[in-house]
C-alpha positions as CSV (number, residue, x, y, z in Angstrom):
1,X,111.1,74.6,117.1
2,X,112.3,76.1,113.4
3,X,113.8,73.5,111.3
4,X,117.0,74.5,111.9
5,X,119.2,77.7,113.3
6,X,119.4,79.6,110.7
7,X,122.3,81.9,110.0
8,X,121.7,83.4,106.6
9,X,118.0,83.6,105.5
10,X,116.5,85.1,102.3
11,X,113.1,86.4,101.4
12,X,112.2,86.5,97.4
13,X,108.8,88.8,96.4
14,X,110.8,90.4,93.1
15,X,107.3,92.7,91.8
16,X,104.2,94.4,92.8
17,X,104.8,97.1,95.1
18,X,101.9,95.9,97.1
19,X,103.1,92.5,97.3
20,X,106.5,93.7,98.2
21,X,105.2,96.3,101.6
22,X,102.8,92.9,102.5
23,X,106.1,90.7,102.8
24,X,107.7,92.6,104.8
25,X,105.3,91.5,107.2
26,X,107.4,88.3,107.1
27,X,110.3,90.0,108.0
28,X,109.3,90.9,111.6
29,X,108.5,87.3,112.5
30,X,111.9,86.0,110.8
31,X,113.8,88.3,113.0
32,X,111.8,87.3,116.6
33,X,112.6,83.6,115.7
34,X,116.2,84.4,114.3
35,X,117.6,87.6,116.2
36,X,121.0,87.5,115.0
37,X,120.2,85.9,111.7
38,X,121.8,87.6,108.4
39,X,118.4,88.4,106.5
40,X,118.3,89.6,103.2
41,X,115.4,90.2,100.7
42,X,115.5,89.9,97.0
43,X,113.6,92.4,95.2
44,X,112.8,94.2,91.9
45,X,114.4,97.6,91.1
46,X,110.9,99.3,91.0
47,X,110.4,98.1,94.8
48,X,113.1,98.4,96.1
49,X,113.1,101.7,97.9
50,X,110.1,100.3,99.5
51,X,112.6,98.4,102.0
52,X,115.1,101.1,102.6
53,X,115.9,101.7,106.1
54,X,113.8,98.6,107.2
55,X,115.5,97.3,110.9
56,X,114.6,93.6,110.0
57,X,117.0,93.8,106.5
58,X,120.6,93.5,106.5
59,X,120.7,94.2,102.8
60,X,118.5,94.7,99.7
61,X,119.4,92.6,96.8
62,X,118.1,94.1,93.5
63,X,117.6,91.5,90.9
64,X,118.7,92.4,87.9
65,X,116.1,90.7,84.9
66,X,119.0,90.7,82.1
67,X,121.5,88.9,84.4
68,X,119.9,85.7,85.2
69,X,122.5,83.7,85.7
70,X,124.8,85.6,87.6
71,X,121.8,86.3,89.6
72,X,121.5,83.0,90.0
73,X,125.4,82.2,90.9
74,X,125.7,85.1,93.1
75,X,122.1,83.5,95.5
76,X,124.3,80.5,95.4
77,X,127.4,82.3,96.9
78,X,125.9,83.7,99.8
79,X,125.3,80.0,101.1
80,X,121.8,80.7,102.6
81,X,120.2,78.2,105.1
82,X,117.1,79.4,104.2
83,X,114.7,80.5,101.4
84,X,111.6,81.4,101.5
85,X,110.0,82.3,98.0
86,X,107.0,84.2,98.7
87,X,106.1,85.0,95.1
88,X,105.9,81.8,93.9
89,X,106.7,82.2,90.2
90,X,109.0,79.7,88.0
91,X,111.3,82.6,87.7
92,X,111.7,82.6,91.8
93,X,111.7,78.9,92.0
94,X,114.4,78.4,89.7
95,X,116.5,81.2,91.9
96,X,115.1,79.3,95.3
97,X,116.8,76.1,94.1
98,X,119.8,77.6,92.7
99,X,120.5,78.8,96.3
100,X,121.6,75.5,97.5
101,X,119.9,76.2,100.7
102,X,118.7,73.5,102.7
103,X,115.4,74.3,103.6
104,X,113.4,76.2,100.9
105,X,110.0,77.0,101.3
106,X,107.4,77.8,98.6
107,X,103.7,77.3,96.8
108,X,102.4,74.0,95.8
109,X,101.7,75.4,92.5
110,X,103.1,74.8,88.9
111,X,105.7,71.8,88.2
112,X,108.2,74.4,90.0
113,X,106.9,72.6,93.7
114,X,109.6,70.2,93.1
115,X,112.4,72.6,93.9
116,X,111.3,73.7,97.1
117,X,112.0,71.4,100.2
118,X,108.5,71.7,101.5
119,X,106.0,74.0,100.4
120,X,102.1,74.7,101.3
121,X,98.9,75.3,98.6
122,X,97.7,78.7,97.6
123,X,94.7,79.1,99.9
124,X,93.3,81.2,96.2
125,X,93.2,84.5,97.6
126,X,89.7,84.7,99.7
127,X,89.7,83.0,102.9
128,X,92.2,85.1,105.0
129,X,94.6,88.6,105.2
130,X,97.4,87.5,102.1
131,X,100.3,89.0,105.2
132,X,98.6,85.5,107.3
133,X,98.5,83.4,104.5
134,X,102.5,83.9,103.4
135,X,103.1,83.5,107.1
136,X,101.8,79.9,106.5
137,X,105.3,79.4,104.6
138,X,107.4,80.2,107.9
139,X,104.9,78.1,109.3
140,X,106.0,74.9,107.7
141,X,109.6,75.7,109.1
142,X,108.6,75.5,112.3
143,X,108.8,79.3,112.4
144,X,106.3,80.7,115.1
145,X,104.5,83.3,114.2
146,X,101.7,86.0,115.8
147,X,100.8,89.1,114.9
148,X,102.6,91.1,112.4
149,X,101.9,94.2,110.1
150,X,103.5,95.4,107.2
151,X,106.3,97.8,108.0
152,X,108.1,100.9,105.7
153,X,110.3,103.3,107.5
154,X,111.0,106.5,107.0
155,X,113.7,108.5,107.9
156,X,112.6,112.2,109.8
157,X,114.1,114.3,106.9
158,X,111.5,112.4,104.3
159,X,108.7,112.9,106.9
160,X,109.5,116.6,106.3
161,X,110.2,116.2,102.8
162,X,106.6,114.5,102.8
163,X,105.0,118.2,104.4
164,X,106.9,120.5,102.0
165,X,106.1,118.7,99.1
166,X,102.5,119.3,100.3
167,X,102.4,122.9,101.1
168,X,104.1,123.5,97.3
169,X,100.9,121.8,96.1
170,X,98.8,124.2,97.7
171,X,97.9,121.7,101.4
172,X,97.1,123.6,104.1
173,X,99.6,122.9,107.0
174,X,96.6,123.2,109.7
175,X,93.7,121.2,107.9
176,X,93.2,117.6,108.1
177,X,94.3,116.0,105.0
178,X,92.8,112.9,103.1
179,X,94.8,111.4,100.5
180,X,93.1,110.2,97.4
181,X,94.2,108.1,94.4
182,X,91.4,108.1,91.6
183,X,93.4,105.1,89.3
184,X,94.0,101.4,90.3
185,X,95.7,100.7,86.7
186,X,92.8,98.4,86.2
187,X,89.3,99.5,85.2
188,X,87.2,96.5,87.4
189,X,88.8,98.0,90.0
190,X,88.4,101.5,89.7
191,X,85.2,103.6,91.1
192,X,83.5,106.1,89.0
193,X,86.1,109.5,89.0
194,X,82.3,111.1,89.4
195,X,81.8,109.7,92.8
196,X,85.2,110.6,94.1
197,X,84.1,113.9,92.8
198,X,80.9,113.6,95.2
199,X,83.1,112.8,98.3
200,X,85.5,115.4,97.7
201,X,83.3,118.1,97.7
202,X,81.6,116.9,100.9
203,X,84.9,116.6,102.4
204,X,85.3,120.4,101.4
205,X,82.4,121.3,102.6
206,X,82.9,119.4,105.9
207,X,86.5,121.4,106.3
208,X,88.8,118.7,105.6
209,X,91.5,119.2,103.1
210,X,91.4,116.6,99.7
211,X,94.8,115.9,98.2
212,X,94.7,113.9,95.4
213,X,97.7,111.3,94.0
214,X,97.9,112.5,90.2
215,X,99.5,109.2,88.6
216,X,100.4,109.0,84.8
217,X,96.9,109.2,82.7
218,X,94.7,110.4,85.3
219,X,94.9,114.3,83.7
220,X,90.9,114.2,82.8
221,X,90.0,112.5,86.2
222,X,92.1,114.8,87.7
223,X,90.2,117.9,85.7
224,X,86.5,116.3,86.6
225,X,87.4,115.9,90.3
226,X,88.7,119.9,90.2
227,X,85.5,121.2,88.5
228,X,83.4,119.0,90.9
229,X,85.0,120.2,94.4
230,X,87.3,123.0,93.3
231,X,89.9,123.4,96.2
232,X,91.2,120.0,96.4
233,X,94.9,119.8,96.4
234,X,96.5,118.5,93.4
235,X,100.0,116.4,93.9
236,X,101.8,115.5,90.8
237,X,103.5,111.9,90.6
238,X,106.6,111.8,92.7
239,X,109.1,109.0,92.8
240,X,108.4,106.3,95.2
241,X,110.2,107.8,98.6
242,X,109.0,111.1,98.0
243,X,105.3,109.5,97.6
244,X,105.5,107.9,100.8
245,X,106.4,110.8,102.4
246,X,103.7,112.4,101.5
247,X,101.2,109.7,102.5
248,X,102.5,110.0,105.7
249,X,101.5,113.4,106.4
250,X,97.8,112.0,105.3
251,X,94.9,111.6,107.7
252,X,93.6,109.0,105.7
253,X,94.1,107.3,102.3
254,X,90.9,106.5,100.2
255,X,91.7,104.5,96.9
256,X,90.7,101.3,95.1
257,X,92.2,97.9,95.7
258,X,95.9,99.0,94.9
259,X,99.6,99.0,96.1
260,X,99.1,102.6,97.9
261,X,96.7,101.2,100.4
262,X,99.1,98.7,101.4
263,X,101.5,101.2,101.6
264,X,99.3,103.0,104.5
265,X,98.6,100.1,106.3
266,X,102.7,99.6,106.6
267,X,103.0,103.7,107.5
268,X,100.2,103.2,109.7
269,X,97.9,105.6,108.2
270,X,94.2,104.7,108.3
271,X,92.6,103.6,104.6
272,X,89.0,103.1,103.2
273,X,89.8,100.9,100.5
274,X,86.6,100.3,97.6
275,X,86.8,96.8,96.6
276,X,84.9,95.3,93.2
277,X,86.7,91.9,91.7
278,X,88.6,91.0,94.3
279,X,88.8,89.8,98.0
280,X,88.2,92.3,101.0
281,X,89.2,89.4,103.5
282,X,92.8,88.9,101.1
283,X,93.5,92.3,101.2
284,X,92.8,94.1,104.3
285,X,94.2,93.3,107.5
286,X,91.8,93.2,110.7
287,X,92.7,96.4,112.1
288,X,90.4,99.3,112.8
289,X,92.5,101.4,110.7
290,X,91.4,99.8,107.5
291,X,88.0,99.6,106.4
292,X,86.9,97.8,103.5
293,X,83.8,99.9,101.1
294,X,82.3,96.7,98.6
295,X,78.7,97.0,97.4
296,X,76.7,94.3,96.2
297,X,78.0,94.0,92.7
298,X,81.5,92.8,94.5
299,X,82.6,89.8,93.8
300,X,85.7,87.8,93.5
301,X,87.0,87.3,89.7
302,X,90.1,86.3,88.4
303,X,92.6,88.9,86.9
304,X,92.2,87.3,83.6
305,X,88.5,87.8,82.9
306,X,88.2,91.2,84.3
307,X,88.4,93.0,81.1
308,X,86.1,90.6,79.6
309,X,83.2,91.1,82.1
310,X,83.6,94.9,82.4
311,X,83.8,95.0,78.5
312,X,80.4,92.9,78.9
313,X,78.8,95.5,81.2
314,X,79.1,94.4,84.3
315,X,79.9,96.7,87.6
316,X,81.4,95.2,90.4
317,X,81.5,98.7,92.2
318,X,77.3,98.4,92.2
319,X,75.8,99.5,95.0
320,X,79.0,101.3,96.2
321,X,77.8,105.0,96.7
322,X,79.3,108.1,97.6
323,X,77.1,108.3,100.9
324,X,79.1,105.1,101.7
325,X,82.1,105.9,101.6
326,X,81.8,109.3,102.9
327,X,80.4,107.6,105.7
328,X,82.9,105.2,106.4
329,X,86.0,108.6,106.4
330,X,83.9,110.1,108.4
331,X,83.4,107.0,110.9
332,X,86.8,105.9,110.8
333,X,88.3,109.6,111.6
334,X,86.2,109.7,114.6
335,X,87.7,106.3,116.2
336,X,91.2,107.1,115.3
337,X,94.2,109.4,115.2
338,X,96.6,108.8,113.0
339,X,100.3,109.4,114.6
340,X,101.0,111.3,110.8
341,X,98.0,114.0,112.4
């Protein structure tokens, strides 16, 4: 049985839009243990229209960086019973124990432990799905928990929105469309633009319809890709609602390691995600609409010496080819049909 019955209950992951869809996870356990619990979640003003119109949230609290303490006094007023810091920064734990709550659950990391009133060791990112791992927090409430995906919802009128905004880039309503993103933000991670050339133009070729996710700094990528497979679809960066809208019109979603891929697990469109420096197992559930593309230059390295080895020479995308994960779209559009088709 949980610790206690909870009334008011908050969930803290304030950054990385990836982190933030995985959470919500959480959310769908906390509200089959705690049905008519007040649950709130406490997040950063870049991810917060991640959780709009989620059923599990009673309210989005934005935290606002430059107000700390008030922040901090207005946790405090909403008398929670519970906390559970999924982030696990000393930012978070200071705003976990300011709460006053009387069971707060975090990471056994940093001197921070101390203000949580139990709390459970990072398992260091390779041994299981991250949404199972965070899970292990609700855990050490008593909180039962099963199975649970990460969940963004979308209102009809955005789905639509989603379908315009690709027919205005040139999508054609009929053909099946694969997402693409050509950036992670982070060179380790990212797979040579030349090979996502390669796939697109087989995809072309094959009759499916490219569309790729132009982000800031991606214009030459973006060029290479065009001169490789002209006819993909080019989609300009949107803001974040209009994004997902998009995605949701998507067959498929192939990218690197990166917050959009969590993002299709949560809109339950299928992904082929390419993975170099960091864990498959962490960051894929075990569904069959998420495949994981690694080659045998993959392996796990921490964010800080990323730059370092890459600067050095080494490729951890090795051994991933364009045969691969052409074969791997191809396999999983065979085995399953998206609801967004």
């Amino acid at each position: 049985m949980p610790l206690l019955k909870s009334r008011r209950i908050l969930l803290i992951q304030l950054r990385r839009l990836g982190d933030v869809v995985i959470s919500t996870a959480l959310l769908e356990h906390l509200r089959r243990a705690f049905p008519d619990a007040w649950l709130d979640y406490l997040v950063g003003a870049d991810a917060a229209p991640l959780l709009a119109g989620h059923p599990a949230l009673h309210e989005r609290i934005v935290f606002d960086p430059d107000r700390t303490l008030h922040m901090w006094r207005e946790i405090r007023a909403r008398q929670y019973d519970m906390v559970i810091d999924v982030q696990g920064s000393l930012r978070t734990a200071l705003l976990t124990r300011a709460s006053g709550a009387r069971v707060r659950l975090g990471w056994r990391i940093g001197l921070w432990r101390a203000f949580y009133t139990r709390s459970h060791p990072r398992g260091g990112g390779a041994k299981e799905y991250v949404a199972r791992e965070r899970a292990r927090l609700l855990e050490l409430a008593g909180i039962p928990v099963g199975d649970a995906m990460p969940r963004i919802v979308l209102s009809a009128d955005e789905r639509a929105r989603g379908e315009r905004d690709a027919r205005s880039a040139g999508a054609v309503p009929d053909a099946v469309r694969i997402g693409m993103l050509l950036s992670t933000r982070e060179p380790a991670k990212d797979w040579p633009i030349d090979n996502f050339g390669v796939v697109a133009r087989a995809l072309l070729r094959d009759g499916f319809q490219p569309l790729i996710f132009q982000g800031p700094g991606d214009e030459v990528a973006v060029a290479r890709v065009r001169s490789m497979a002209p006819g993909v679809v080019v989609l300009p960066v949107l803001e974040l609602r209009r994004f997902l809208g998009v995605l949701s019109t998507c067959r498929l979603l192939v990218s690197g390691d990166t917050g959009p891929a969590h993002m299709a697990d949560a809109l339950d469109v299928p992904r082929v995600t390419i993975f170099g420096p960091t864990s498959p197992v962490s960051w894929t559930p075990g569904v069959p609409t998420a495949r994981a593309v690694f080659g045998p230059g993959a392996r796990i390295v921490p964010l800080r010496d990323r730059a370092k080895r890459v600067a050095a020479g080494e490729d951890f995308m090795r051994g991933v080819t364009p045969d691969v994960v052409l074969n791997a779209i191809l396999d999983l559009l065979s085995t399953h049909q998206s609801p967004a088709a």
